[in-house]
N, C-alpha and C positions, 0 to 999 in steps of 0.2 A: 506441481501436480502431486497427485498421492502416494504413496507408499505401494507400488505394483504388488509385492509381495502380501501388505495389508489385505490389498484390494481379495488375493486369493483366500486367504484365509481365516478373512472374515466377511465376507463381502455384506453380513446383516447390520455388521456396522455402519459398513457405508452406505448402506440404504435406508437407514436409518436416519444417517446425517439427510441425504438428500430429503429425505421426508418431511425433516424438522426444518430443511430449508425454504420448501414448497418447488423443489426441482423436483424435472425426474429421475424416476425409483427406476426404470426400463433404462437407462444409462448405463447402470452398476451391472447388468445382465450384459448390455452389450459390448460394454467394457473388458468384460471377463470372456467372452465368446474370442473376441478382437487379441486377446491374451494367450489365449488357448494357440489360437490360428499362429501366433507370431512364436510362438514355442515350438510348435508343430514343425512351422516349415526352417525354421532353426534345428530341430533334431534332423531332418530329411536330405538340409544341406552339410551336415554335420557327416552325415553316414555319405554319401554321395562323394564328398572331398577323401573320406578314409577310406572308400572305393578307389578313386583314383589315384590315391598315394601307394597302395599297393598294386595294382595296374601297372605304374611309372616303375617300378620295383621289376615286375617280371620283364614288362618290354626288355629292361635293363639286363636282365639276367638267362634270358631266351634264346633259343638257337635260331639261325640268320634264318632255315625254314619258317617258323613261326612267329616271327617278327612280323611280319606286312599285315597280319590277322590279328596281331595283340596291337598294333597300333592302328587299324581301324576301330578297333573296340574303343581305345583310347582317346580318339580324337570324337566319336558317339557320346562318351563320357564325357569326354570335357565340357560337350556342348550343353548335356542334360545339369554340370556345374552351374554353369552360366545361368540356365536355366533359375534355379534353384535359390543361385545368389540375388536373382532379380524379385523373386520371389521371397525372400526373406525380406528384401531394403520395402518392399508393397505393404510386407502384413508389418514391420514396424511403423511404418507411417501411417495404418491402418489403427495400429495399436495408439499410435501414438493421439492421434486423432481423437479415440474414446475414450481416452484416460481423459482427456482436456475437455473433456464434458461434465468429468465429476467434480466440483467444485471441493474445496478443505473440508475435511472432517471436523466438526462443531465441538469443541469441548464440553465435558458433562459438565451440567448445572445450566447449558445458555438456553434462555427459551426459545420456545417454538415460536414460529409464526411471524408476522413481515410487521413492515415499519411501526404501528399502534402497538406492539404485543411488547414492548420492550419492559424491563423491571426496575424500578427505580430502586439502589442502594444505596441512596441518603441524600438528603439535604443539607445545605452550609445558608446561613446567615438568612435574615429575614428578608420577606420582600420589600425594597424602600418604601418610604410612603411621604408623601408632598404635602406642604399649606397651599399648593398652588398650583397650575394645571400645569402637567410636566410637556416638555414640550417633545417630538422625536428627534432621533440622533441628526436628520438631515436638516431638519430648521436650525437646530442648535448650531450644527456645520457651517451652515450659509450664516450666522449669527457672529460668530466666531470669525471669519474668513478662512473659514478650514477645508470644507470640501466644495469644491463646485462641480457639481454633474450637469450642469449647463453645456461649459465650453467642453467637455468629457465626452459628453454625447456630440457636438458640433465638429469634433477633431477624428472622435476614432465609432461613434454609435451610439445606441443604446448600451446601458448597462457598463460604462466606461466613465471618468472621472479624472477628476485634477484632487491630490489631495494639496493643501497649499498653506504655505505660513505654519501656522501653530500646529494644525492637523497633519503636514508631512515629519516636522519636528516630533509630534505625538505617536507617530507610527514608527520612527526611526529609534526612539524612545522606547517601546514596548521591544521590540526586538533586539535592541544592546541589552536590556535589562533580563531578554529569557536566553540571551547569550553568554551572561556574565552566572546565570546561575548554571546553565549548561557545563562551562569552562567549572565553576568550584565543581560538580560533577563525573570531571574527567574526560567527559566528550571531546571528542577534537571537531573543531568546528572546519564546515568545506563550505566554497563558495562555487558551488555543481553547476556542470550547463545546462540547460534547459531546454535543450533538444537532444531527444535519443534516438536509437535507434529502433526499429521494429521489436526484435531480438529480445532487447532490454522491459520495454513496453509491452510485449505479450509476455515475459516471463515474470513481472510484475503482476500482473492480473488485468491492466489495463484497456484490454483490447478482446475482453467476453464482454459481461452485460454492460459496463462502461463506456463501451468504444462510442458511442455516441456523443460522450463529454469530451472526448480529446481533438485536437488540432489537428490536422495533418499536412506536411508540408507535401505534396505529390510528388514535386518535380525533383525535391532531393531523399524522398522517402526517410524521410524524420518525422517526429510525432512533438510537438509544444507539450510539456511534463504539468500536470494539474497539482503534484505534490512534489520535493525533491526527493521523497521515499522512492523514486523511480529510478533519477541516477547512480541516488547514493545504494540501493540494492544491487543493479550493476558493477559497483565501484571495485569490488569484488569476485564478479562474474568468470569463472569459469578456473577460479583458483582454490585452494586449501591454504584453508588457516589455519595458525598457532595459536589457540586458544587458555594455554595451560598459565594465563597470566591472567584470566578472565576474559568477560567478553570486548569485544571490540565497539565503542558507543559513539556515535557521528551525529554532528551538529548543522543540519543543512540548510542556509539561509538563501533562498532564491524568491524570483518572481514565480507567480503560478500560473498556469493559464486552463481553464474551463468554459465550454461551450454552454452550460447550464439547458441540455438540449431538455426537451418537456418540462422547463416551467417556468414556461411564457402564463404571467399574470398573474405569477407567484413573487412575493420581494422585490416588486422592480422600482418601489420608492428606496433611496439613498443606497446605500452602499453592503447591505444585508447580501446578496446576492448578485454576484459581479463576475463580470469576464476574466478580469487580471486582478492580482491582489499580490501580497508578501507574506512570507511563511518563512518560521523556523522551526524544521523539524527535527525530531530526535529519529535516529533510528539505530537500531543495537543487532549483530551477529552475537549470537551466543550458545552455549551445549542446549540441546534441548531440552535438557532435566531441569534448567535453569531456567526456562522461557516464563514460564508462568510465574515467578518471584520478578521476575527483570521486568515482567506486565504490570505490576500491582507497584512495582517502582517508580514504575514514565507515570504512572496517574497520581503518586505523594508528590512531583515534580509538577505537575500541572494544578494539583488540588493547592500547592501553597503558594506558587505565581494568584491564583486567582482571591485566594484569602487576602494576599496582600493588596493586590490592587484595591479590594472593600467591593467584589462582587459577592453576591448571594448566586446561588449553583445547587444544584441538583449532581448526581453522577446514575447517569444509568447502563443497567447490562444487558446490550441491541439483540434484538429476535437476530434467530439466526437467520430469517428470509432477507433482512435489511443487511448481511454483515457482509456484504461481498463477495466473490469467488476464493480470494487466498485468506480472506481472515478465518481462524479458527474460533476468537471471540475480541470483539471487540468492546470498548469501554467508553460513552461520548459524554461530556463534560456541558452541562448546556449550563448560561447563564440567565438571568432575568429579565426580561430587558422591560422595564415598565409600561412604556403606551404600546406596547402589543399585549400587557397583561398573560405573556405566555415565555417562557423559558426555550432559549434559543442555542440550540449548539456553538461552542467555543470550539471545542476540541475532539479528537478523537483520538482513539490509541487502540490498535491492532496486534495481536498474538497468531503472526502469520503459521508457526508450528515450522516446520521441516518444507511447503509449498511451494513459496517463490524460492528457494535455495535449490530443489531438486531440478526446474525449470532450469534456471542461472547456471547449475554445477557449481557450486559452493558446499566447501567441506570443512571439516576440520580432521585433523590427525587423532585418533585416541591416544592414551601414556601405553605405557610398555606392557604394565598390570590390565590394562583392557583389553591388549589383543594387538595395538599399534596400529589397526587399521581406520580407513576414516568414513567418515559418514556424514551425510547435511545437516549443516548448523540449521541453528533457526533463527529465524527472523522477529524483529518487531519494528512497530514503528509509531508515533506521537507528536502530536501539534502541541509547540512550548510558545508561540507567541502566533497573531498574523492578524491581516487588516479587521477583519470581522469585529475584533477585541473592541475597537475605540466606538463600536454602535453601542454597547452595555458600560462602555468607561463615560460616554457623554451624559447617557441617559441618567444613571445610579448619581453621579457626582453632579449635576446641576444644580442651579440656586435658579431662585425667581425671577432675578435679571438677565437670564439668558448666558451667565457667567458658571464656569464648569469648572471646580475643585478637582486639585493635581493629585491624586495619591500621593503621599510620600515617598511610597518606594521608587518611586519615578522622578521624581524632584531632580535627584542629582542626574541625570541624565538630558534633562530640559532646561539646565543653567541654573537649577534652586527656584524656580518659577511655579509658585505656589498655584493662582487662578489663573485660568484664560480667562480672558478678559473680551466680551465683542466689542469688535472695529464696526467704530461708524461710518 
């Protein structure tokens, strides 16, 4: 959530951000009303209690005559406590309620306006171009003996898959290789669960406008995680860290799982768009003054994974309507994919600010010269490899027989195995 303090005393900021999100701007007023109220009945319990501690004073110190009269008064008071205290825990959950309506404050420079509005800040490499009709990544697949969404859908639905032979080698591949640049990076790599808690999942951001993408298990009230940015934000939850070595940088390699709810008839040839898939994420705790260097970081780490593989990519800076509840801005990585003649996201990376950590309680200590007290890190978080990758590695790297050139940088991770080669 936001900065309560912020929220007072600026509150044109934050209606600004809502504005540029296309929420609403009547949030930030009832936010601040809901604020007011939880202040209020906090000073009333406040004076109430310091009534009653002197009250408890005189009974104690009263003559036996006037004792039966000072402790009716006392036990009126203690009731009007009770009162009061119930009354305070109503307007914080009150409060807490409207705060959870205003979604991150947008950093200056991210554009306004929702999914179309985004700004593109550069291009890498050319679009490929063919002597021969390129074929999609899912013929190439079935060509290859790589993916079958056949038996994928026969076993578990639509929108499910076998990846098999070359194609699970090829994925298992991509993901040692953005674990191996992780690891030269200092990250420690986790292998996270995949079901969390409510707790975890709304303090994440997961469960406002997203909750429709995620699993839910009822009977154990667990949630299936769409990124490991979920556990691994968690991983941390409700502690203070020692930051004074730098930040702390986590390598999260798990399954994902997304319901992809509204958009039925979007992507549903080969593997663009899937229920279950593999990810390694980056994710970083770090001081806040440092968030924005640590962002422009996770995207040198993803911009040279993708140079190497011999993708072409765009990088662009998402309207803030598209960027989610806890992003403050985020940065998506699209690559080329030829027989759609359109540039399709790889990657993401989010500059969460102080938001998921205020939810979570996550802090860090300041030094001695700041004052020693602590306050919420911030977060971020980044896609360094996952399934998606091998629909723009099939596609760019194909030859005319249906045979699909290995990047090098991937080589040693597939045995030195230069071509796929399709199985008759």
């Amino acid at each position: 959530m936001i900065d309560p303090v912020l929220l007072r005393e600026n509150p044109e900021l934050v209606k600004r951000s809502q504005a540029a999100r296309g929420e609403s701007v009547d949030a930030v007023d009832e936010a601040l009303a809901a604020d007011s109220e939880r202040r209020a009945a906090i000073t009333a319990f406040e004076e109430l209690r310091a009534e009653q501690n002197l009250a408890g004073k005189k009974v104690a110190q009263a003559p036996k005559e006037e004792k039966a009269a000072l402790v009716a008064q006392a036990k009126d008071l203690s009731e009007r406590v009770k009162a009061a205290q119930h009354a305070v825990a109503a307007a914080e959950e009150a409060s807490q309620v409207a705060l959870a309506k205003i979604e991150n404050i947008v950093l200056d420079g991210v554009p306004a306006g929702g999914e179309a509005d985004f700004v593109t800040l550069r291009t890498h490499g050319d679009e490929p171009t063919f002597d021969f009709e390129p074929r999609d990544h899912l013929e190439l697949g079935e060509m290859l003996d790589a993916i079958d969404m056949e038996r994928g859908t026969k076993v578990s639905g639509s929108r499910f898959y076998f990846l098999k032979g070359v194609g699970a080698r090829l994925e298992i591949a991509l993901m040692n290789l953005a674990l191996d640049r992780a690891l030269q990076e200092n990250f420690v790599p986790l292998v996270p669960p995949t079901l969390v808690r409510p707790e975890v999942m709304r303090g994440t951001g997961f469960l406002g406008q997203h909750a429709a993408e995620v699993y839910h298990l009822q009977d154990d009230d667990l949630y299936l995680v769409g990124t490991s940015e979920v556990p691994m934000a968690g991983y941390h939850m409700d502690e203070i860290l020692d930051l004074g070595k730098g930040a702390k940088r986590y390598a999260g390699w798990s399954t994902c799982y997304r319901r992809e709810a509204g958009s039925y008839g979007k992507d549903t040839r080969g593997i663009i768009r899937v229920h279950q898939f593999n990810k390694l994420e980056m994710f970083v705790y770090t001081a806040p003054e440092d968030a924005e260097a640590e962002h422009l970081r996770l995207v040198g780490m993803q911009e040279r994974m993708l140079q190497d593989l011999g993708l072409s990519y765009r990088v662009i800076d998402v309207a803030a309507g598209d960027l989610g509840s806890s992003a403050a801005r985020k940065y998506d990585i699209e690559a080329w994919v030829p027989t759609q003649g359109a540039y399709r996201e790889l990657t993401s990376t989010s500059n969460c600010t102080t938001f998921q950590a205020r939810r979570l309680d996550i802090r860090h200590r300041l030094s001695a010269e700041q004052g020693g007290k602590t306050q919420p890190v911030a977060t971020l978080n980044g896609t360094l490899a996952t399934t998606r990758w091998i629909v723009a590695l099939l596609e760019t790297h194909q030859r005319a027989d249906g045979s699909v050139l290995v990047p090098e940088v991937l080589r040693p991770f597939l045995g030195g195995l230069e071509v796929m080669e399709p199985v008759e």
